[in-house]
Backbone as CSV, one residue per row, in Angstrom:
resi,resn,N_x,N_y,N_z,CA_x,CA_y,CA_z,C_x,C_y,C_z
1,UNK,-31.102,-62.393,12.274,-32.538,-62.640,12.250,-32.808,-63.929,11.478
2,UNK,-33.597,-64.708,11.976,-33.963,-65.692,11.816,-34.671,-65.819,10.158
3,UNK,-35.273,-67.190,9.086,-35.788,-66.702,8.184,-37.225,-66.853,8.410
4,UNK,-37.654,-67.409,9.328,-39.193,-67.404,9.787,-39.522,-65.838,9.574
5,UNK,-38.582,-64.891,10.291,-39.000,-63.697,10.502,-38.997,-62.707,9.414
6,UNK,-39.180,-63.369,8.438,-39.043,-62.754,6.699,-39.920,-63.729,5.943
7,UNK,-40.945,-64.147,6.417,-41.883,-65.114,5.934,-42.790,-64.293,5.091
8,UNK,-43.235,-63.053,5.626,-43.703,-62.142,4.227,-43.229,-61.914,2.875
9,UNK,-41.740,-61.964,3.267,-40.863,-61.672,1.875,-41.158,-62.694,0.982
10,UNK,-41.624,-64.419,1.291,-41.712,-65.056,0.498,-43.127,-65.607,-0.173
11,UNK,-43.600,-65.188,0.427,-45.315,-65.136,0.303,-46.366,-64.146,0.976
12,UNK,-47.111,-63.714,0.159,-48.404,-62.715,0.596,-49.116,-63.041,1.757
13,UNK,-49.199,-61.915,2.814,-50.341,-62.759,4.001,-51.280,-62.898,3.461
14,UNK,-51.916,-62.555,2.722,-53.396,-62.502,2.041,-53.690,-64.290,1.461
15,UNK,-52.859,-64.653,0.831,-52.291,-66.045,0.421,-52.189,-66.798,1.705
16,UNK,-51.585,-66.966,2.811,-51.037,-67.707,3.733,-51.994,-67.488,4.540
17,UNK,-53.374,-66.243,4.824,-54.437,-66.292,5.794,-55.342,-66.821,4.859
18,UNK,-55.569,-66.850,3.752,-56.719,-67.799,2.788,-56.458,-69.150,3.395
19,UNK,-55.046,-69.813,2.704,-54.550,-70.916,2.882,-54.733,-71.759,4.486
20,UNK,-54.817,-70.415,5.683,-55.239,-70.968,7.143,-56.468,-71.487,6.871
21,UNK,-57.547,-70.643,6.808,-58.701,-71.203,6.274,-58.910,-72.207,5.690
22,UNK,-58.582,-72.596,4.614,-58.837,-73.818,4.096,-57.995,-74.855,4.708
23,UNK,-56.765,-74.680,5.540,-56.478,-75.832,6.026,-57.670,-76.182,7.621
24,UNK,-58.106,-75.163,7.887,-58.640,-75.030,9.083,-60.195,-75.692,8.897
25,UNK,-60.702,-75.829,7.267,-61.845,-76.828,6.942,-61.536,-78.729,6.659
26,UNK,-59.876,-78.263,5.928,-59.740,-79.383,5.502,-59.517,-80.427,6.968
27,UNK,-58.697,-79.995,7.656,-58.913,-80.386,9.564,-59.924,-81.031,10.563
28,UNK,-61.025,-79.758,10.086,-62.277,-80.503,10.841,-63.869,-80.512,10.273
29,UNK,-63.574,-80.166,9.012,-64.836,-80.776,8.170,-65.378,-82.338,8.928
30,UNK,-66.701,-82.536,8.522,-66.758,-83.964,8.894,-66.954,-84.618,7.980
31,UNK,-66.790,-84.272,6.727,-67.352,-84.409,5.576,-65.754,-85.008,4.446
32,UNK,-65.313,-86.166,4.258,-64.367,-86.305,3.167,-63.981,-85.494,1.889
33,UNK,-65.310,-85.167,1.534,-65.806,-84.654,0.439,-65.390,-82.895,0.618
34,UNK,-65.587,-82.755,1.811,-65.574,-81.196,1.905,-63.871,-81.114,2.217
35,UNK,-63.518,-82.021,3.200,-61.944,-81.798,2.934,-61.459,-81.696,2.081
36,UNK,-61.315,-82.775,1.169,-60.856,-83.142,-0.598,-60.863,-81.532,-1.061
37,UNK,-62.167,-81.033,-1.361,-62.484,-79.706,-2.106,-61.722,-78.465,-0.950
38,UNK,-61.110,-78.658,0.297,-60.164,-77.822,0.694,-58.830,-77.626,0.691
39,UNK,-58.425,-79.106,0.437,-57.014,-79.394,-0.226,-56.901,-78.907,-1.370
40,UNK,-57.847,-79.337,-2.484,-57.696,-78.819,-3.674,-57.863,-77.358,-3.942
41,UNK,-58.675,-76.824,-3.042,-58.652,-75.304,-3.412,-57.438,-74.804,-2.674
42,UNK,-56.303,-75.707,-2.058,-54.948,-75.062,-0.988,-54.153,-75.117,-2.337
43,UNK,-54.732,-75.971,-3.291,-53.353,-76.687,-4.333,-52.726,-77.753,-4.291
44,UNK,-53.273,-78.722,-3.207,-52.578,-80.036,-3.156,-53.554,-80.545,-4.491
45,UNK,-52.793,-81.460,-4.790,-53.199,-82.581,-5.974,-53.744,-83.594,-5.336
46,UNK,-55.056,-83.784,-5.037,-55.493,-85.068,-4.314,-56.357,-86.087,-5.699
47,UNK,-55.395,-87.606,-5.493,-56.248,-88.290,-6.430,-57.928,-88.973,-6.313
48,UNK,-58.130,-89.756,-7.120,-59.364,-90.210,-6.288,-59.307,-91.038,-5.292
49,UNK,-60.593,-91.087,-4.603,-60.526,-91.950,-3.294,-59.817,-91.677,-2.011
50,UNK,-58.746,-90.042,-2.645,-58.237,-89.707,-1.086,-58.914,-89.792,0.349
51,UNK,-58.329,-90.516,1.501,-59.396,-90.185,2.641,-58.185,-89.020,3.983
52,UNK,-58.659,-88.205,3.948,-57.801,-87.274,5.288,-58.534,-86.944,5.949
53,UNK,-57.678,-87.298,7.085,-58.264,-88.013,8.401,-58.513,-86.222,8.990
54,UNK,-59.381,-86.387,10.232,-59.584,-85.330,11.100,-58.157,-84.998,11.309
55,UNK,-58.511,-83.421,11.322,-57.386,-82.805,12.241,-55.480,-82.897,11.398
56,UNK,-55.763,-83.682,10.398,-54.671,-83.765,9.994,-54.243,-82.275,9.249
57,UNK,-52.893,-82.103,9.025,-52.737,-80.471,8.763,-51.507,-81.006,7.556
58,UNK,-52.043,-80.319,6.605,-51.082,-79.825,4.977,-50.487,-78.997,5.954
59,UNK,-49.353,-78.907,5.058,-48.473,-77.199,4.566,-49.064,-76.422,4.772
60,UNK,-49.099,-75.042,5.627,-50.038,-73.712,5.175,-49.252,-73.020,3.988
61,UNK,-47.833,-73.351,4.451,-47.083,-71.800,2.913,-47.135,-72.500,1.957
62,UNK,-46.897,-73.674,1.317,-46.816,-74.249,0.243,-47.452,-75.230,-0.194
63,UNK,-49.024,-75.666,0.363,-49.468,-76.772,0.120,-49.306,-77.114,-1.468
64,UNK,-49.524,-75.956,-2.491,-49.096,-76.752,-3.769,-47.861,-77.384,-4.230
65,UNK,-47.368,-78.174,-3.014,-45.999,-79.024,-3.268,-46.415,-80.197,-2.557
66,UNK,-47.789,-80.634,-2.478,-48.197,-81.621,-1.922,-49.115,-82.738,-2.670
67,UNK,-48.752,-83.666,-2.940,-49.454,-84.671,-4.043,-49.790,-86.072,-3.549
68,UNK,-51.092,-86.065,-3.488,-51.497,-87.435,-2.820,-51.937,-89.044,-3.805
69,UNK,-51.578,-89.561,-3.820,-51.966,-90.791,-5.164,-53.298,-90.672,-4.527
70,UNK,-54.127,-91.243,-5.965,-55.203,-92.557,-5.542,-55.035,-93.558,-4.408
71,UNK,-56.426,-93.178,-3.751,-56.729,-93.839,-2.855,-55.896,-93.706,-1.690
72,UNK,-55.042,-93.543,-1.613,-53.872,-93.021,-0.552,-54.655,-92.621,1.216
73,UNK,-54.431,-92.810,2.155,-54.807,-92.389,3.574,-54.081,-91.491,4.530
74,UNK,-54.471,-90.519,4.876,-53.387,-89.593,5.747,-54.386,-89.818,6.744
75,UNK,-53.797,-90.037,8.380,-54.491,-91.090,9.407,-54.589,-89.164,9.936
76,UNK,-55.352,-89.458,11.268,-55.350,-88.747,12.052,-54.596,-87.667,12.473
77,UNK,-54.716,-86.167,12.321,-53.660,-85.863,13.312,-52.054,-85.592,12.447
78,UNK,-52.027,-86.083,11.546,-50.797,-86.462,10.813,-50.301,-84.809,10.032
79,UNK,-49.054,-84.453,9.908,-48.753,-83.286,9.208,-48.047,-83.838,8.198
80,UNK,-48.185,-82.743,7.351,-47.157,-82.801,5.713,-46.921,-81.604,5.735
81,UNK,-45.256,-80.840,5.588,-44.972,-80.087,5.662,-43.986,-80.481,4.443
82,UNK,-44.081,-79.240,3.771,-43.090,-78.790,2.704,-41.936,-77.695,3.028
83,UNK,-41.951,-77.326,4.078,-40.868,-76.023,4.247,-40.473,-76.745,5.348
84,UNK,-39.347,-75.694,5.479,-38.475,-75.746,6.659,-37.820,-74.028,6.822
85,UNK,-38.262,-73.428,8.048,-37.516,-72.240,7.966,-36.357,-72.395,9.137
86,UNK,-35.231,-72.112,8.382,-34.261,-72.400,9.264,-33.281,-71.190,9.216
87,UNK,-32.019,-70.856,10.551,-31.650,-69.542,10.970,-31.426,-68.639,9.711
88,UNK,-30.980,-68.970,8.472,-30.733,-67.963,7.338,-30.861,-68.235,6.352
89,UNK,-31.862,-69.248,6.208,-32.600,-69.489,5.369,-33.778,-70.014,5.280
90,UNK,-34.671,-70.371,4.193,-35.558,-71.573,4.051,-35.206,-72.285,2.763
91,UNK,-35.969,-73.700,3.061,-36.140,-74.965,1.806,-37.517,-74.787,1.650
92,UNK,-37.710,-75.778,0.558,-39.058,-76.316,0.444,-39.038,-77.552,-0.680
93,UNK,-39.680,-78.160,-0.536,-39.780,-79.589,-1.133,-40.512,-80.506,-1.303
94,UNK,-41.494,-80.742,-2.317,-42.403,-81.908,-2.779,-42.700,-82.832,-2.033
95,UNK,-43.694,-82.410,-1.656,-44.127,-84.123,-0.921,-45.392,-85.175,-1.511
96,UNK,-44.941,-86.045,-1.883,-45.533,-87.339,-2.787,-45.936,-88.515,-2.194
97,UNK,-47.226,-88.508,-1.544,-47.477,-89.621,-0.964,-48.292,-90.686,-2.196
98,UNK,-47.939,-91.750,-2.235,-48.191,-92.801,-3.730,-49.176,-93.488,-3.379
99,UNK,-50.123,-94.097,-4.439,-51.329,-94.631,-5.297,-51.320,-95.604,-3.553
100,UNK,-52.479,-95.718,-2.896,-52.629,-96.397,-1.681,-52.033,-96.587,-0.502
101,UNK,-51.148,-95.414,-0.691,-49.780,-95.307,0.894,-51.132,-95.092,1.494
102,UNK,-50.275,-95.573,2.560,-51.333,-94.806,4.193,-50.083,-94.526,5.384
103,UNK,-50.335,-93.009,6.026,-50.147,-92.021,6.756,-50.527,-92.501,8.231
104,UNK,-49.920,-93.111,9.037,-50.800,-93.094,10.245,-50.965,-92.318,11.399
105,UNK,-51.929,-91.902,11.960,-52.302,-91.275,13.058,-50.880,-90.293,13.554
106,UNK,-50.981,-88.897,13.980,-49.834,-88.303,14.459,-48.482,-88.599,13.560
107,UNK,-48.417,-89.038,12.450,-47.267,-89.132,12.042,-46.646,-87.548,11.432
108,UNK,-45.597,-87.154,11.160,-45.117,-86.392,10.526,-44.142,-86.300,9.020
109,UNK,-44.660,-85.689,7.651,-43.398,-86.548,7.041,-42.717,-84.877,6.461
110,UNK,-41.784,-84.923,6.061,-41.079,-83.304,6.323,-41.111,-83.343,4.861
111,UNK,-40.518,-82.068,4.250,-40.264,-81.467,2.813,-39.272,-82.059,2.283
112,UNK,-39.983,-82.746,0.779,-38.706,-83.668,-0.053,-39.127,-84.871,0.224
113,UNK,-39.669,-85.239,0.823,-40.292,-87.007,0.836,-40.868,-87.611,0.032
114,UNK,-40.691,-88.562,-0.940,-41.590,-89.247,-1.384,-41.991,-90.423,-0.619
115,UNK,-43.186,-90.998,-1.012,-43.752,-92.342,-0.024,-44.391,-93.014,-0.829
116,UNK,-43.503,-93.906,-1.493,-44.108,-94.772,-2.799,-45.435,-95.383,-2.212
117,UNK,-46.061,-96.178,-3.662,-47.266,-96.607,-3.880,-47.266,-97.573,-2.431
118,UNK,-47.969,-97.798,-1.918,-48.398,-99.234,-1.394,-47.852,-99.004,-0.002
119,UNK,-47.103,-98.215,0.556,-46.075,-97.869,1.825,-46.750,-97.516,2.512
120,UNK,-46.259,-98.211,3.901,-47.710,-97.493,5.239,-46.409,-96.993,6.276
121,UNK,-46.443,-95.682,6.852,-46.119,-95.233,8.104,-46.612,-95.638,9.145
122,UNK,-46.428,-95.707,9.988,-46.811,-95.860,11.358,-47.027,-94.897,12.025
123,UNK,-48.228,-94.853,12.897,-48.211,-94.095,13.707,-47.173,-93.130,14.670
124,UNK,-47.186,-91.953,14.732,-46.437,-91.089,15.680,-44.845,-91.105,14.828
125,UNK,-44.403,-91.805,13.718,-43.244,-91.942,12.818,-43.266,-89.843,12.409
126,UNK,-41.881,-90.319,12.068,-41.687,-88.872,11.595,-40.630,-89.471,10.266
127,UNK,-40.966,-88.940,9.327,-40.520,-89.626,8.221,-39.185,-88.400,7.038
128,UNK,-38.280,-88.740,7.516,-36.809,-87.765,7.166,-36.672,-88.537,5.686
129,UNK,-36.400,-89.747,5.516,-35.918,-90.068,3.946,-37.605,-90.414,3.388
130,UNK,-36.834,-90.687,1.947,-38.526,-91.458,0.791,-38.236,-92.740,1.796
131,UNK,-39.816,-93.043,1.499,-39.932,-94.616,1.431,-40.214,-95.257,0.166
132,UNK,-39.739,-96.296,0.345,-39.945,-97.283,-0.701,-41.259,-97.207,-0.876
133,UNK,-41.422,-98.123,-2.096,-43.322,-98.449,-2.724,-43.583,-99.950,-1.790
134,UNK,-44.762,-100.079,-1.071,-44.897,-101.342,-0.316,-43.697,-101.645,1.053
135,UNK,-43.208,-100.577,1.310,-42.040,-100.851,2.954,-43.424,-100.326,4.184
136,UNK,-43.116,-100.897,5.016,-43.447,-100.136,6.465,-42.223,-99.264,6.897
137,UNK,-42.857,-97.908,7.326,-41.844,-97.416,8.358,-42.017,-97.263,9.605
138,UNK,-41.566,-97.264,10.682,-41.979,-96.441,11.600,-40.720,-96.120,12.686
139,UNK,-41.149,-94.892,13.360,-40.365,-94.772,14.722,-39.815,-93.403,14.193
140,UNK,-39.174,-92.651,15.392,-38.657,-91.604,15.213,-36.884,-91.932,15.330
141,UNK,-36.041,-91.315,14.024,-36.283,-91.117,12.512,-37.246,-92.400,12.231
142,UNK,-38.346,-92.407,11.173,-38.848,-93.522,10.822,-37.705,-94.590,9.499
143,UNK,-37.691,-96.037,10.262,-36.977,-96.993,9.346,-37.974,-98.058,9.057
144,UNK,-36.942,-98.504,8.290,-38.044,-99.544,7.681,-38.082,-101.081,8.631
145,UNK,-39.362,-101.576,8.272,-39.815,-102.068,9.632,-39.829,-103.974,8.424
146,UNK,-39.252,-105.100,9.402,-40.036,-106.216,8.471,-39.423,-107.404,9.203
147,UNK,-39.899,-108.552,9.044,-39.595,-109.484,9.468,-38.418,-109.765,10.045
148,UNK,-37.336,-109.466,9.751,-35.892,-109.416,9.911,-35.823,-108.371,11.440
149,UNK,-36.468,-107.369,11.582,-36.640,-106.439,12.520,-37.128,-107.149,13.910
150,UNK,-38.506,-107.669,13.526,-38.751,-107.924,14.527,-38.286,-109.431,14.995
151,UNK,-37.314,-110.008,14.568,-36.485,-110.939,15.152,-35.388,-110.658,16.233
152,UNK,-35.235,-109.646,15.434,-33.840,-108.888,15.927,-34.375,-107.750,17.570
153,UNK,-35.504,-107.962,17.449,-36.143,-107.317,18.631,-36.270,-108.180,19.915
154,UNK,-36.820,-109.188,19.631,-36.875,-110.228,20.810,-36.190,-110.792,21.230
155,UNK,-34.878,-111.064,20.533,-33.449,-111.229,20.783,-32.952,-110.293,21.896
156,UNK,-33.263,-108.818,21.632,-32.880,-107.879,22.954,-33.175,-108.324,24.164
């Protein structure tokens, strides 16, 4: 048996159907303000100036392993997941997006990531290692993206 299928054992439904709820305001509020105050009542640490975008989805089991800097942007659509349930077991792992990162649209970044200060994802990226403070990433695995890259592109 799988460890998804022991997901009670590690948390209360009572906890994890609250936690739907508030991710289910923080999603489609239209209101910044009302998101912010749904993250924070999930347990994410949001600094000031956070902006999360529509539709974007925290963690439901563990959002309090989720920490957003100042000013920081999670784009559209975008997930942060702290778990992973996998065949005989689960993880879980901190996710740290830093002081003005920005998240773009549909991106995904998994459990254990940090995403230093100043670092922008790219859209539809799915983000497996940290990023640096001030790198671009993007692409699925997301790498780091920069001048040197896109030389090496047009060359193809």
């Amino acid at each position: 048996m799988n460890s998804l299928r022991r997901w009670t054992d590690v948390k209360p439904v009572w906890r994890v159907a609250l936690n739907y709820l508030l991710v289910w305001v923080a999603r489609v509020a239209p209101s910044l303000r009302v998101r912010n105050w749904a993250l924070r009542r999930l347990g994410v640490t949001v600094g000031e100036g956070v902006s999360w975008g529509l539709e974007a989805t925290p963690d439901v089991f563990w959002p309090e392993l989720i920490t957003l800097g100042d000013h920081a942007v999670v784009g559209y659509d975008a997930v942060i997941l702290c778990h992973e349930f996998l065949q005989d077991e689960y993880r879980t792992g901190e996710v740290v997006v830093g002081e003005r990162a920005m998240i773009g649209a549909k991106a995904v970044i998994l459990p254990g990531v940090h995403i230093g200060a100043g670092a922008q994802v790219a859209a539809n990226s799915l983000v497996t290692r940290d990023v640096p403070p001030n790198a671009t990433v993007a692409g699925v695995p997301a790498r780091p993206m920069g001048d040197d890259d896109a030389a090496g592109d047009a060359d193809e």
